[in-house]
mmCIF file as Biopython writes it, N, C-alpha, C and O atoms, coordinates in Angstrom:
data_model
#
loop_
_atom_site.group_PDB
_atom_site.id
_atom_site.type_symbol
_atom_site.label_atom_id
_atom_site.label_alt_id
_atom_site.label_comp_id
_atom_site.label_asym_id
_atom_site.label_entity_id
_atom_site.label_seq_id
_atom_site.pdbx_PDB_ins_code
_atom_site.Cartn_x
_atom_site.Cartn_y
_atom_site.Cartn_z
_atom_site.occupancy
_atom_site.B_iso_or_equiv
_atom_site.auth_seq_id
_atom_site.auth_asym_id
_atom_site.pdbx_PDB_model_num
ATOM 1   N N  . UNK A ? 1  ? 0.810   -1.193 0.000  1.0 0.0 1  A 1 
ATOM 2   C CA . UNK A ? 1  ? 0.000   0.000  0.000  1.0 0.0 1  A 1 
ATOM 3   C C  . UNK A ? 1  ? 0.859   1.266  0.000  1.0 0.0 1  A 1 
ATOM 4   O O  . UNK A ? 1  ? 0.430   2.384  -0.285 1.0 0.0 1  A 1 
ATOM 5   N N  . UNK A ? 2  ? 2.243   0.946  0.385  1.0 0.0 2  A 1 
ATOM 6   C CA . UNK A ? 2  ? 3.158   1.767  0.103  1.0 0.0 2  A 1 
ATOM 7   C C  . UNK A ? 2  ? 2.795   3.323  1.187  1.0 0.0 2  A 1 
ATOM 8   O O  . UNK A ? 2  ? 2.682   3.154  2.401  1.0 0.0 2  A 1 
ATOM 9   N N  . UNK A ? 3  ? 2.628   4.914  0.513  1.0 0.0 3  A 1 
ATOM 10  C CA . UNK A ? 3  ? 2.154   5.742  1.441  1.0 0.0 3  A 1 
ATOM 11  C C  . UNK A ? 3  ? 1.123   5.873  1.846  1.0 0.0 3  A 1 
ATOM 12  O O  . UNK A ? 3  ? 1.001   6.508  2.893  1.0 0.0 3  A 1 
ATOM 13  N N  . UNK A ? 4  ? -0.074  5.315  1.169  1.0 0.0 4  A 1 
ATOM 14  C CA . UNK A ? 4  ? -1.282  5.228  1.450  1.0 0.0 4  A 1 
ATOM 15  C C  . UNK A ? 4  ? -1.216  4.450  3.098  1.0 0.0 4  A 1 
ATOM 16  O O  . UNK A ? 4  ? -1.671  5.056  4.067  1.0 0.0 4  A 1 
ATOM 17  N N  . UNK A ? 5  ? -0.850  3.629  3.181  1.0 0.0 5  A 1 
ATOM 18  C CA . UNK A ? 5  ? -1.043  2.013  3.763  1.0 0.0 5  A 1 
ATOM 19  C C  . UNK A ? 5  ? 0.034   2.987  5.511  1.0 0.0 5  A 1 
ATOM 20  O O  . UNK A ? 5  ? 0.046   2.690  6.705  1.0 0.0 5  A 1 
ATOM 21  N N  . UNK A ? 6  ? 0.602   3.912  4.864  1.0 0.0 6  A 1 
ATOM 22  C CA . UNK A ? 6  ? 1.665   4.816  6.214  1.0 0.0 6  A 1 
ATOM 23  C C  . UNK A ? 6  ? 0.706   5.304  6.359  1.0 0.0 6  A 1 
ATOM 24  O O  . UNK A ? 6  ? 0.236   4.701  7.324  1.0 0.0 6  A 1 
ATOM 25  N N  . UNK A ? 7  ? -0.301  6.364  5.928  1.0 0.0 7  A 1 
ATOM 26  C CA . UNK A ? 7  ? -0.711  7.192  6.110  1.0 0.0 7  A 1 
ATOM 27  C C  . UNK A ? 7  ? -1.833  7.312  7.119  1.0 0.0 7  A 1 
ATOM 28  O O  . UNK A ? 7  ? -2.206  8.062  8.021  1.0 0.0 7  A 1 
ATOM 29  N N  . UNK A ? 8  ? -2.385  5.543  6.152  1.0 0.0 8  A 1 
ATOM 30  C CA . UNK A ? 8  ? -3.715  5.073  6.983  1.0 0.0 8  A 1 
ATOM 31  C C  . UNK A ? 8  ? -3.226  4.240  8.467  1.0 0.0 8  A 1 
ATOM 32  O O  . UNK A ? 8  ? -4.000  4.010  9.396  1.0 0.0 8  A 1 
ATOM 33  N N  . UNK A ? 9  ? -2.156  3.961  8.442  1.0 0.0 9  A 1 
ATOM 34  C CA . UNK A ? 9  ? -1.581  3.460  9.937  1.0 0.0 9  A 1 
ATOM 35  C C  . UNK A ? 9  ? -1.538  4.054  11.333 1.0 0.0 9  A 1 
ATOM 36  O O  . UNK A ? 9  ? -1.832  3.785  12.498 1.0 0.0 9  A 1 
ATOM 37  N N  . UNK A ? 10 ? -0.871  5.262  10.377 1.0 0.0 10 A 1 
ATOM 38  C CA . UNK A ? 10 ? -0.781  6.844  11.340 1.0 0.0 10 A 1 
ATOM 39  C C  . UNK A ? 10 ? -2.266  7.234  11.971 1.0 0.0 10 A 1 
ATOM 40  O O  . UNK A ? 10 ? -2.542  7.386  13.161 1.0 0.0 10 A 1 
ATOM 41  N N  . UNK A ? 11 ? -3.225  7.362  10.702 1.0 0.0 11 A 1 
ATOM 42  C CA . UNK A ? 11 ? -4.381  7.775  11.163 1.0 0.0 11 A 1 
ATOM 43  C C  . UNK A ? 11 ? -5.037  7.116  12.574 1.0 0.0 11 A 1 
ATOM 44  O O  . UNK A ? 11 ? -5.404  7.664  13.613 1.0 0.0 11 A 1 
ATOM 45  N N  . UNK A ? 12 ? -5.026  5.792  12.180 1.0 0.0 12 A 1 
ATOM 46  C CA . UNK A ? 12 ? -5.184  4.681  13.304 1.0 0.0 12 A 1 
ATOM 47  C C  . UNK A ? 12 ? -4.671  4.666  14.338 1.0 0.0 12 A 1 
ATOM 48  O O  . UNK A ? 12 ? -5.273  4.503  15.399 1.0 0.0 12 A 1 
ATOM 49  N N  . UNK A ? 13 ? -3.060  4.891  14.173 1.0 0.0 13 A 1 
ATOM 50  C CA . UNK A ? 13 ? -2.457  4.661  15.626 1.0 0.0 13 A 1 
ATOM 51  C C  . UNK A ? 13 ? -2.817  5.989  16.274 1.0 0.0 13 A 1 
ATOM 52  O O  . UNK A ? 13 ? -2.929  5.888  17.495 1.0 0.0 13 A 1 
ATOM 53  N N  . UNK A ? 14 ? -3.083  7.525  15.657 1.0 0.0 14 A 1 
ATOM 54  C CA . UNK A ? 14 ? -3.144  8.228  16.415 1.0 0.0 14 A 1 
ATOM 55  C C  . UNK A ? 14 ? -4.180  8.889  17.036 1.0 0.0 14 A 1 
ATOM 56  O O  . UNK A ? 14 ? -4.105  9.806  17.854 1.0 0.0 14 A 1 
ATOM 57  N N  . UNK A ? 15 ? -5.553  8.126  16.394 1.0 0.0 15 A 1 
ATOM 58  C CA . UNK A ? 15 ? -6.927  8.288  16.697 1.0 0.0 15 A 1 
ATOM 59  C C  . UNK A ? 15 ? -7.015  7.114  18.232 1.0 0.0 15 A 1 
ATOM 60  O O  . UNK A ? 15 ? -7.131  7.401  19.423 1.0 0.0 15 A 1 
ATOM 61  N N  . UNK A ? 16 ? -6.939  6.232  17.781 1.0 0.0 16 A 1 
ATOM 62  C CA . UNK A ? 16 ? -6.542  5.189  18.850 1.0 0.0 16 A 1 
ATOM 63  C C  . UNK A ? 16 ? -6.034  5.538  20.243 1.0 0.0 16 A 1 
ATOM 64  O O  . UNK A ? 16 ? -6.551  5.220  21.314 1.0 0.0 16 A 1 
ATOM 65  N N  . UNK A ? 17 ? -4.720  6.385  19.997 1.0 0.0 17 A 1 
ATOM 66  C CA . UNK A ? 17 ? -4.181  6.505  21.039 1.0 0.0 17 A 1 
ATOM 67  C C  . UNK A ? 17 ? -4.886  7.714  21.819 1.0 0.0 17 A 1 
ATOM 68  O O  . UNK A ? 17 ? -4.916  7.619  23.046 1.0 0.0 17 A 1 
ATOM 69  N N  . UNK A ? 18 ? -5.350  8.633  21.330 1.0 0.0 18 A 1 
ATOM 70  C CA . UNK A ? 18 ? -6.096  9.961  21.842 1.0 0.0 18 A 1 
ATOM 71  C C  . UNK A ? 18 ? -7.647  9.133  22.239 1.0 0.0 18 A 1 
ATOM 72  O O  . UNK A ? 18 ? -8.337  9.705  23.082 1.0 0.0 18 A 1 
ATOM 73  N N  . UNK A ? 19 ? -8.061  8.120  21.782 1.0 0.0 19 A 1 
ATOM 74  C CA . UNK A ? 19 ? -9.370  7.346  22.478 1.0 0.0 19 A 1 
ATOM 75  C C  . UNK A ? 19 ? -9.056  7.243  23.465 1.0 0.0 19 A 1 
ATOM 76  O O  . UNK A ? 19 ? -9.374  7.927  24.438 1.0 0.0 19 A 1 
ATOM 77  N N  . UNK A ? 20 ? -8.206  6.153  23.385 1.0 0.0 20 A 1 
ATOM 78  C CA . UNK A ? 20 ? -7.739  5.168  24.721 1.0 0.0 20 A 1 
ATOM 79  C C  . UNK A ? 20 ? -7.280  6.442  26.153 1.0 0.0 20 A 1 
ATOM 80  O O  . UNK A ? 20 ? -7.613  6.283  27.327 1.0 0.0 20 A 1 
ATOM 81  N N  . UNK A ? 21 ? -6.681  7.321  25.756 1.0 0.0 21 A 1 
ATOM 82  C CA . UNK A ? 21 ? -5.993  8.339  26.575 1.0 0.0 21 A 1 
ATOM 83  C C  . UNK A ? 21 ? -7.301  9.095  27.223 1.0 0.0 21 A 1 
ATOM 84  O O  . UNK A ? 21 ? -7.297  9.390  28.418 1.0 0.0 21 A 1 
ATOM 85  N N  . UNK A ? 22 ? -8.335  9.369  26.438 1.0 0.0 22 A 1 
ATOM 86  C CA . UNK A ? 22 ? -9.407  9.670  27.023 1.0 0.0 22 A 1 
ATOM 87  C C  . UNK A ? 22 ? -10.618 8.979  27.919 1.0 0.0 22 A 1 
ATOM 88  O O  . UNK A ? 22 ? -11.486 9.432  28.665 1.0 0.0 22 A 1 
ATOM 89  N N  . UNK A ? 23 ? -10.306 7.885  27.547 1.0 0.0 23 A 1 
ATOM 90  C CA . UNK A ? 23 ? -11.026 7.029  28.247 1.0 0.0 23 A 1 
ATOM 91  C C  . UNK A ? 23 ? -10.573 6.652  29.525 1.0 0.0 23 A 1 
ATOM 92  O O  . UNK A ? 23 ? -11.285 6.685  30.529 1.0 0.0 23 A 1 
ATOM 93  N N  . UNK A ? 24 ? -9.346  6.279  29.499 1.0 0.0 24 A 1 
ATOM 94  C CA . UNK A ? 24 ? -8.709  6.229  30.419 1.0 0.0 24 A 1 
ATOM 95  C C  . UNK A ? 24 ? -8.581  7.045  31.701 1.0 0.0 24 A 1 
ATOM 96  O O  . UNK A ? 24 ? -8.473  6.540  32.818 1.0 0.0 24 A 1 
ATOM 97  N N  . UNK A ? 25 ? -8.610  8.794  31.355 1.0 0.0 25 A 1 
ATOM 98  C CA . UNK A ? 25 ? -8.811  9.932  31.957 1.0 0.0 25 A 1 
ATOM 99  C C  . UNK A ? 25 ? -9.979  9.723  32.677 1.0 0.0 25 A 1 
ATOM 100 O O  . UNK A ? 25 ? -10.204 9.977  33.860 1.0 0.0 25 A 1 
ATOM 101 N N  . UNK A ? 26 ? -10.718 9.217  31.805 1.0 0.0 26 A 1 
ATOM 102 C CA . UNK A ? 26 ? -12.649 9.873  32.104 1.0 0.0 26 A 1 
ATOM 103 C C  . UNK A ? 26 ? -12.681 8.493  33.466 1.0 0.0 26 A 1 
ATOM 104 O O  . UNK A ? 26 ? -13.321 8.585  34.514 1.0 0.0 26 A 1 
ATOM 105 N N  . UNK A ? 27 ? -11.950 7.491  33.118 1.0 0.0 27 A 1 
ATOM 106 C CA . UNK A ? 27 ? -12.208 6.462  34.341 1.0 0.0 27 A 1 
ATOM 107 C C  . UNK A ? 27 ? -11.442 6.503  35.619 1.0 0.0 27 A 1 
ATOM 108 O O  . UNK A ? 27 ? -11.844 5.847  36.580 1.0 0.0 27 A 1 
ATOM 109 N N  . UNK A ? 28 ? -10.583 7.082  35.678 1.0 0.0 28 A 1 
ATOM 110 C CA . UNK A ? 28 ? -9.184  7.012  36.637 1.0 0.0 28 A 1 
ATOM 111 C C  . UNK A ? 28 ? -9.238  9.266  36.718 1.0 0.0 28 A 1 
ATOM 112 O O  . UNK A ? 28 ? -8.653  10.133 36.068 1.0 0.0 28 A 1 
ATOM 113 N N  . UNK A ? 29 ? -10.030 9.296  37.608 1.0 0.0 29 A 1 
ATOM 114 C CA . UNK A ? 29 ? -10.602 10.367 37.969 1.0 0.0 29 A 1 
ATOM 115 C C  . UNK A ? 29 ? -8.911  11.100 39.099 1.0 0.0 29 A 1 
ATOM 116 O O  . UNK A ? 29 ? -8.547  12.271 39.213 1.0 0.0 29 A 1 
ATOM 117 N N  . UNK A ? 30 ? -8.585  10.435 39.420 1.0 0.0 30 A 1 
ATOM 118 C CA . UNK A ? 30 ? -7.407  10.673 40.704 1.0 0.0 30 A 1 
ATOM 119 C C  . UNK A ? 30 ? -6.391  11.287 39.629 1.0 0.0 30 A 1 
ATOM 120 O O  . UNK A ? 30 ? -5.546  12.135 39.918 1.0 0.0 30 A 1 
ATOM 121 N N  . UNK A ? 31 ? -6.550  10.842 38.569 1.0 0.0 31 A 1 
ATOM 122 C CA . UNK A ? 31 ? -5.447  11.414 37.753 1.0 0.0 31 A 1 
ATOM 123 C C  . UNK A ? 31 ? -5.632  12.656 37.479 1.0 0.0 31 A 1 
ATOM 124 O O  . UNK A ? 31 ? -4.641  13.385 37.521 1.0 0.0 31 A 1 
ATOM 125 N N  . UNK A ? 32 ? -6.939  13.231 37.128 1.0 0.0 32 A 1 
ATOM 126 C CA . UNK A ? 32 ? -7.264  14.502 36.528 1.0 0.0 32 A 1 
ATOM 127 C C  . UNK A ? 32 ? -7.163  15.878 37.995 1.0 0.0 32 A 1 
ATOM 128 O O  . UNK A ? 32 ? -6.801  17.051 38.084 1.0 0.0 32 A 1 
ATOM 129 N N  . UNK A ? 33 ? -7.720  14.826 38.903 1.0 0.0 33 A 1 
ATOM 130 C CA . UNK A ? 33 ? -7.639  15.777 40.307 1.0 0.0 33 A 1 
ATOM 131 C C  . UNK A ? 33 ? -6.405  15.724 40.840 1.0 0.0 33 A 1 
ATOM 132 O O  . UNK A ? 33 ? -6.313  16.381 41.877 1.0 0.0 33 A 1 
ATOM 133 N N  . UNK A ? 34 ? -5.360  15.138 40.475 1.0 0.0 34 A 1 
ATOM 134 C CA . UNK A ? 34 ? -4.010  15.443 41.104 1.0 0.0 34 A 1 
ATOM 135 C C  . UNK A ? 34 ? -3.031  16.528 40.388 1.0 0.0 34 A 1 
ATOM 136 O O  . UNK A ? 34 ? -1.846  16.620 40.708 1.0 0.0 34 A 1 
ATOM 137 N N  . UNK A ? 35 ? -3.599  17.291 39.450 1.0 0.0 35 A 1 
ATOM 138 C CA . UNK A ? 35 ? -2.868  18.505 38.455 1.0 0.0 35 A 1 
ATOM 139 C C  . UNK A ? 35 ? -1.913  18.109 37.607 1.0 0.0 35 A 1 
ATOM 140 O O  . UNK A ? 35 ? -1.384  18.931 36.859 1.0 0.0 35 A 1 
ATOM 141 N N  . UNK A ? 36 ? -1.477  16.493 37.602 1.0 0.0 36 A 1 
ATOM 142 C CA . UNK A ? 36 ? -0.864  16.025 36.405 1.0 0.0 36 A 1 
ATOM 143 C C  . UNK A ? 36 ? -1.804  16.434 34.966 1.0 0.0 36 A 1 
ATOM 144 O O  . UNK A ? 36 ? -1.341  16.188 33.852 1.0 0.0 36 A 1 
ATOM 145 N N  . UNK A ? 37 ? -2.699  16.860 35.081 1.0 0.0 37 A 1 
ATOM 146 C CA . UNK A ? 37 ? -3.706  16.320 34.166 1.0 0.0 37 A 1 
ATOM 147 C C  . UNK A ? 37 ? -4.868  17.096 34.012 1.0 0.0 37 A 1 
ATOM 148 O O  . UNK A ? 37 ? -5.706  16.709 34.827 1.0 0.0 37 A 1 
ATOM 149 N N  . UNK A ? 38 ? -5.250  17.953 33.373 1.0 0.0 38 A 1 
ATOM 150 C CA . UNK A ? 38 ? -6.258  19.187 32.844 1.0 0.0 38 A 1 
ATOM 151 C C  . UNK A ? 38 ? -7.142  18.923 32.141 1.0 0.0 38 A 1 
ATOM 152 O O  . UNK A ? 38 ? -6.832  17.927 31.488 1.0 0.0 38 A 1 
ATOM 153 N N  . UNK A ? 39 ? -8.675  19.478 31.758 1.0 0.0 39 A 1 
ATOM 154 C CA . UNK A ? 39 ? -8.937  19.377 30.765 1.0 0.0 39 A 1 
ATOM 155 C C  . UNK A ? 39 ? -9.022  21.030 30.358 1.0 0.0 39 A 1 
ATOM 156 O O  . UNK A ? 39 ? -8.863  21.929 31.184 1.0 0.0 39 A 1 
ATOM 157 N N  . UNK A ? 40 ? -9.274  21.216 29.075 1.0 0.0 40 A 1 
ATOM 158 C CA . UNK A ? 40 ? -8.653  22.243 28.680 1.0 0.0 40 A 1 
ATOM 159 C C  . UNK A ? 40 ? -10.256 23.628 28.892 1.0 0.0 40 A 1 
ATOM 160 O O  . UNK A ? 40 ? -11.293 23.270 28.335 1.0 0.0 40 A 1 
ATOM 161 N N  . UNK A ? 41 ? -10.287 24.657 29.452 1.0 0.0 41 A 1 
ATOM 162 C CA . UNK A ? 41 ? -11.291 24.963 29.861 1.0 0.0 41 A 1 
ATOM 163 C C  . UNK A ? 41 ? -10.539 27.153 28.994 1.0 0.0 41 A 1 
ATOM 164 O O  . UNK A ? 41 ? -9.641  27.623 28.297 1.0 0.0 41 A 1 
ATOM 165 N N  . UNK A ? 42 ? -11.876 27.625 29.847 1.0 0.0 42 A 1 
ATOM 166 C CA . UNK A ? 42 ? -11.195 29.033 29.672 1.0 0.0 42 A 1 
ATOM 167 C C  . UNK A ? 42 ? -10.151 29.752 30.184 1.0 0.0 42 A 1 
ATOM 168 O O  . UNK A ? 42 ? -9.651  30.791 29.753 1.0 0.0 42 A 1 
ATOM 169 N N  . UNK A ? 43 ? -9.918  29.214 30.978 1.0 0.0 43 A 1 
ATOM 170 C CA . UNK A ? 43 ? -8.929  29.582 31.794 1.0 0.0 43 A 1 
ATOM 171 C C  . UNK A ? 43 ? -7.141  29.414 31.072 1.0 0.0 43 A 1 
ATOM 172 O O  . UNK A ? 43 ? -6.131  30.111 30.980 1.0 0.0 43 A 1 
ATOM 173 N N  . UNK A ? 44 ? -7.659  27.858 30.640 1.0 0.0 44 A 1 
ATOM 174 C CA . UNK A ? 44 ? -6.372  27.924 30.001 1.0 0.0 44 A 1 
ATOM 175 C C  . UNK A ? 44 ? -6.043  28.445 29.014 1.0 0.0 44 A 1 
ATOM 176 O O  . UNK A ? 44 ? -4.885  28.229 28.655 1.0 0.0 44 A 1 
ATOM 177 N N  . UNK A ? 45 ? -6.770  29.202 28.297 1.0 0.0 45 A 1 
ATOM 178 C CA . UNK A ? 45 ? -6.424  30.172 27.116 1.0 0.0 45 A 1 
ATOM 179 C C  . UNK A ? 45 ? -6.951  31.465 27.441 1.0 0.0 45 A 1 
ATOM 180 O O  . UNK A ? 45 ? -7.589  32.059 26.572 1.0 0.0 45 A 1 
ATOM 181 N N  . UNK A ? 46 ? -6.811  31.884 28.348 1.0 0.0 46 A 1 
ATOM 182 C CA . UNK A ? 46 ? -6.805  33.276 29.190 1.0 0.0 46 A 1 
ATOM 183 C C  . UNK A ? 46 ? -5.658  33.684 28.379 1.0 0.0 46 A 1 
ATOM 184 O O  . UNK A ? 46 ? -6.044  34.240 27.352 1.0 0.0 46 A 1 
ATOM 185 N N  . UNK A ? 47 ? -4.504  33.614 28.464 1.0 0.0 47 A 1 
ATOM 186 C CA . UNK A ? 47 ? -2.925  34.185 28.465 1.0 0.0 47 A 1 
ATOM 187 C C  . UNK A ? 47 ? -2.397  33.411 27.276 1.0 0.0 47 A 1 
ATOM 188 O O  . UNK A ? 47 ? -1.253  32.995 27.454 1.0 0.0 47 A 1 
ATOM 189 N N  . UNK A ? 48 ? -2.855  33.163 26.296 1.0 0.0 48 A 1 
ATOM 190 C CA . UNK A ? 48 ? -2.532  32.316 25.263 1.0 0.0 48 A 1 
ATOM 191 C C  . UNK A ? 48 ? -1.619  33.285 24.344 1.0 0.0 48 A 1 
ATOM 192 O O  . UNK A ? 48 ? -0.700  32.679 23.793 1.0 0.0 48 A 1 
ATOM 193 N N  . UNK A ? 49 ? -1.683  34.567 24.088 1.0 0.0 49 A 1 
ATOM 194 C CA . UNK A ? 49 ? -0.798  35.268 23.827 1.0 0.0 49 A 1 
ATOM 195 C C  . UNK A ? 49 ? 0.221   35.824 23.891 1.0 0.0 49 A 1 
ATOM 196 O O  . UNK A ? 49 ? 0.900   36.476 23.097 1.0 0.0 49 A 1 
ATOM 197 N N  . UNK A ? 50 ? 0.368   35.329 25.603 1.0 0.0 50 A 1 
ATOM 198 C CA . UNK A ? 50 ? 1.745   35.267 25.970 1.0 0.0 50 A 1 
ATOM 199 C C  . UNK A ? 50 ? 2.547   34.244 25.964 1.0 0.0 50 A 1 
ATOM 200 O O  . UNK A ? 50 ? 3.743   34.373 26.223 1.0 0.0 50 A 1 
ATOM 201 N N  . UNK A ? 51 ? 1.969   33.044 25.657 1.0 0.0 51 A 1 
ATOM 202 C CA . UNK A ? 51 ? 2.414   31.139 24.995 1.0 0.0 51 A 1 
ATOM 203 C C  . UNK A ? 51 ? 3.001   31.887 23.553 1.0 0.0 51 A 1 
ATOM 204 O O  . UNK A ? 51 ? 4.172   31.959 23.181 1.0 0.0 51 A 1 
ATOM 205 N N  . UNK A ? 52 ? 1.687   32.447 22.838 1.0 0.0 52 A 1 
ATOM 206 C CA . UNK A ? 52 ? 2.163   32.734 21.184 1.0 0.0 52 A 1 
ATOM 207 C C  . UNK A ? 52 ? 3.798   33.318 21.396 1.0 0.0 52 A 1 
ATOM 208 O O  . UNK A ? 52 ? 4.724   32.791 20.778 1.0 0.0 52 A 1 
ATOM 209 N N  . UNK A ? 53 ? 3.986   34.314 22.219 1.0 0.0 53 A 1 
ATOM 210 C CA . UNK A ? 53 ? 4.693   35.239 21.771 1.0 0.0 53 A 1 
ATOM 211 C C  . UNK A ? 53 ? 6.136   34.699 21.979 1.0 0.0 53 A 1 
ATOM 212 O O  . UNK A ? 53 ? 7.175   35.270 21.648 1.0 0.0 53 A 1 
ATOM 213 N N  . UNK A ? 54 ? 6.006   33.477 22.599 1.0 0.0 54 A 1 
ATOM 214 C CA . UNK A ? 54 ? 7.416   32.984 22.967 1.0 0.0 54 A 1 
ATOM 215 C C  . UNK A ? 54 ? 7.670   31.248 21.644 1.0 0.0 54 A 1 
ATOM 216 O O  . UNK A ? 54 ? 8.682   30.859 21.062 1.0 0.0 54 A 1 
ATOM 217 N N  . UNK A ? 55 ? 6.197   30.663 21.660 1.0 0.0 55 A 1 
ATOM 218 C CA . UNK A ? 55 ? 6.634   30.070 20.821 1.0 0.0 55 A 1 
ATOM 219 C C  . UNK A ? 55 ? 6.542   30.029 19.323 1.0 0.0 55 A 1 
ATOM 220 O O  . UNK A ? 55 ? 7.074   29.164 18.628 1.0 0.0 55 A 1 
ATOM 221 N N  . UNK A ? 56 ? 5.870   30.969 18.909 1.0 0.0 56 A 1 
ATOM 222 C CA . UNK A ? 56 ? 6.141   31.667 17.261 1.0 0.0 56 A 1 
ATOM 223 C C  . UNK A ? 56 ? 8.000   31.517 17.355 1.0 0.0 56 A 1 
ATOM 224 O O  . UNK A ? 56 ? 8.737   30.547 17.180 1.0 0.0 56 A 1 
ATOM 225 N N  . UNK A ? 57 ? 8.225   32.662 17.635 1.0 0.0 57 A 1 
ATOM 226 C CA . UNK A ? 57 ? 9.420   32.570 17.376 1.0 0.0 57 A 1 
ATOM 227 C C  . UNK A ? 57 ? 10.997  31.445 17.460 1.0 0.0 57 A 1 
ATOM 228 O O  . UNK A ? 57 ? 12.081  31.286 16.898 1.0 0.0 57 A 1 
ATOM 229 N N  . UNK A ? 58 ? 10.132  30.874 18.610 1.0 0.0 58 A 1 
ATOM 230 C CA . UNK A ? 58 ? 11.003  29.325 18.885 1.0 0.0 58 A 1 
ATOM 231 C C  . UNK A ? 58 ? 11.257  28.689 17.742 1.0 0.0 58 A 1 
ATOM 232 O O  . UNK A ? 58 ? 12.331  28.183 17.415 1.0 0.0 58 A 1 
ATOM 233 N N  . UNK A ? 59 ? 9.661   28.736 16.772 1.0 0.0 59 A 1 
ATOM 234 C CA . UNK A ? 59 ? 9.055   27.189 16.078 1.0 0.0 59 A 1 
ATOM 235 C C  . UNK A ? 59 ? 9.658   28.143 15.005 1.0 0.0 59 A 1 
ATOM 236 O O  . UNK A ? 59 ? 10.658  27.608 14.527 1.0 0.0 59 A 1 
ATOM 237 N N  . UNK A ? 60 ? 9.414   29.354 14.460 1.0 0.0 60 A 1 
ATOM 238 C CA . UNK A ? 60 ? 10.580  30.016 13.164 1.0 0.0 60 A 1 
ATOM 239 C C  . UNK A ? 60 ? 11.923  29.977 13.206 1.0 0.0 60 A 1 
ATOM 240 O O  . UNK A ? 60 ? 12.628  29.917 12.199 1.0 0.0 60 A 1 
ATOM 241 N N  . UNK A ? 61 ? 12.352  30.012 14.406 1.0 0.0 61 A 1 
ATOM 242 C CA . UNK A ? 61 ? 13.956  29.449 14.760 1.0 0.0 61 A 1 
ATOM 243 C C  . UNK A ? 61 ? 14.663  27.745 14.595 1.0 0.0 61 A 1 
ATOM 244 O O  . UNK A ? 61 ? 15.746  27.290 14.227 1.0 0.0 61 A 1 
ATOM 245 N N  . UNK A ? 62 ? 13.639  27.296 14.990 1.0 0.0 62 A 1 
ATOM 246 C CA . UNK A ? 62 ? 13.684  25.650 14.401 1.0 0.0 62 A 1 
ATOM 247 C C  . UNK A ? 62 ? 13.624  25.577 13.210 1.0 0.0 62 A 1 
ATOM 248 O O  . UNK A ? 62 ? 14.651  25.093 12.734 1.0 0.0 62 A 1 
ATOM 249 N N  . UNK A ? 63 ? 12.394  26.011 12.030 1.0 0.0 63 A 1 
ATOM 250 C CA . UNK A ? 63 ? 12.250  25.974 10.710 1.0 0.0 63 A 1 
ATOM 251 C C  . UNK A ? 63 ? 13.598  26.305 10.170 1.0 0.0 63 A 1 
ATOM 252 O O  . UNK A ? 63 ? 14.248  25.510 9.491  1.0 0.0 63 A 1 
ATOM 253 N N  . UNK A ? 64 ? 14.007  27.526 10.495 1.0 0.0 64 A 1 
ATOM 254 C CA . UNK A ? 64 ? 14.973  28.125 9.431  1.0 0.0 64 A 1 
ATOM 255 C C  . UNK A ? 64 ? 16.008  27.414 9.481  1.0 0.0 64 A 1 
ATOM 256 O O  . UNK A ? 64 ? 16.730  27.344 8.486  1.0 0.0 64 A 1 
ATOM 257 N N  . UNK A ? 65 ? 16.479  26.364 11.265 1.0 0.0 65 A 1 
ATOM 258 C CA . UNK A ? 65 ? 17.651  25.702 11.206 1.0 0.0 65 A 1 
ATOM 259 C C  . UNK A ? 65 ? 17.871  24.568 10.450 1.0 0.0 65 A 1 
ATOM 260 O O  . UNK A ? 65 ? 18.862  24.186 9.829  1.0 0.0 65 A 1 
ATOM 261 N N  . UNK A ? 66 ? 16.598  24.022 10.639 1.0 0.0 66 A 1 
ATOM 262 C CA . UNK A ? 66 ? 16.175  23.174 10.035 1.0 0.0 66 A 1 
ATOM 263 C C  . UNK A ? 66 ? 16.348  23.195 8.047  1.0 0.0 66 A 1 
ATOM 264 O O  . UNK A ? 66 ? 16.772  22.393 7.215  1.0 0.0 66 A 1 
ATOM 265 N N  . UNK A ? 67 ? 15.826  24.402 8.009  1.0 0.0 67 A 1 
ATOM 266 C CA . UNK A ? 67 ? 15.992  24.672 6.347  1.0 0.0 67 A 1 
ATOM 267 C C  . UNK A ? 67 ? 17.409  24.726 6.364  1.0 0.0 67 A 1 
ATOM 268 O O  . UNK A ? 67 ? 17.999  24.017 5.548  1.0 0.0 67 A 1 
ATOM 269 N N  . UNK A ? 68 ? 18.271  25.658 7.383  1.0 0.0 68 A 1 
ATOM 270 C CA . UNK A ? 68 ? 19.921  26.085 6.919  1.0 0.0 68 A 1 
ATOM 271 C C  . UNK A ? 68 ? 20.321  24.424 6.406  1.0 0.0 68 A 1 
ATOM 272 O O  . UNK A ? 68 ? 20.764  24.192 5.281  1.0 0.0 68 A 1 
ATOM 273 N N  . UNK A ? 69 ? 20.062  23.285 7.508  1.0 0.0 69 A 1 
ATOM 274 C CA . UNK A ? 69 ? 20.428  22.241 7.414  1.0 0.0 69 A 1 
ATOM 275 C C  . UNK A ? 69 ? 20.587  21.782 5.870  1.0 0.0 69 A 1 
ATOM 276 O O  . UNK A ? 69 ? 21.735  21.669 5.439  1.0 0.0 69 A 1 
ATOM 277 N N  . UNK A ? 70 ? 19.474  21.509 5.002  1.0 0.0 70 A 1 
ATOM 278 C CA . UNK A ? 70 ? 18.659  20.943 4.338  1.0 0.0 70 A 1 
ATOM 279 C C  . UNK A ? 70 ? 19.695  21.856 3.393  1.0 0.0 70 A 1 
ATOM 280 O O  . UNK A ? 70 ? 20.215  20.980 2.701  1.0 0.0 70 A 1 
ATOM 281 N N  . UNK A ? 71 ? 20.148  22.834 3.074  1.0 0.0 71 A 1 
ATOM 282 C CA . UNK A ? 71 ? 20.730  23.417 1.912  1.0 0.0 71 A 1 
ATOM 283 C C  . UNK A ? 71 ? 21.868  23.682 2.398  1.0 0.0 71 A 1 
ATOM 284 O O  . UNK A ? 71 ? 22.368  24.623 1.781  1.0 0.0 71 A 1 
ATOM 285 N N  . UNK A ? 72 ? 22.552  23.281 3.256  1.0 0.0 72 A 1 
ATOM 286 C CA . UNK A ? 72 ? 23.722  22.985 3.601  1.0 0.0 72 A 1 
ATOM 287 C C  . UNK A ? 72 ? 24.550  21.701 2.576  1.0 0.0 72 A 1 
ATOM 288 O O  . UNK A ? 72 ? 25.699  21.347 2.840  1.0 0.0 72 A 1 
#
């Protein structure tokens, strides 16, 4: 199946794994109440612009090294 047959694997393993991870959450309650473990509400994107402002520039600093690499 060649990339198709990757593609559709990926899809699977990573739908799968975000099920199972949720399910898991929703049953094992001690996990979510011990602050390992959030669900994502308003609060947590209160200040999301101050996340942007540090990792924009991180993730353009990776790209470009990444590109220097590549035409190196």
């Amino acid at each position: 199946m060649k990339i198709v047959g990757a593609a559709i694997a990926t899809t699977i393993t990573f739908t799968l794994n975000f099920v199972i991870l949720n399910i898991a959450t929703s049953q094992n309650l001690s996990i979510v109440k011990s602050h390992r473990w959030f669900f994502a509400d308003r609060e947590a994107y209160s200040k999301i612009m101050v996340f942007l402002e540090f990792g924009v520039p991180a993730s353009f600093m990776s790209v470009m090294d990444w590109w220097g690499l590549d035409v190196i």
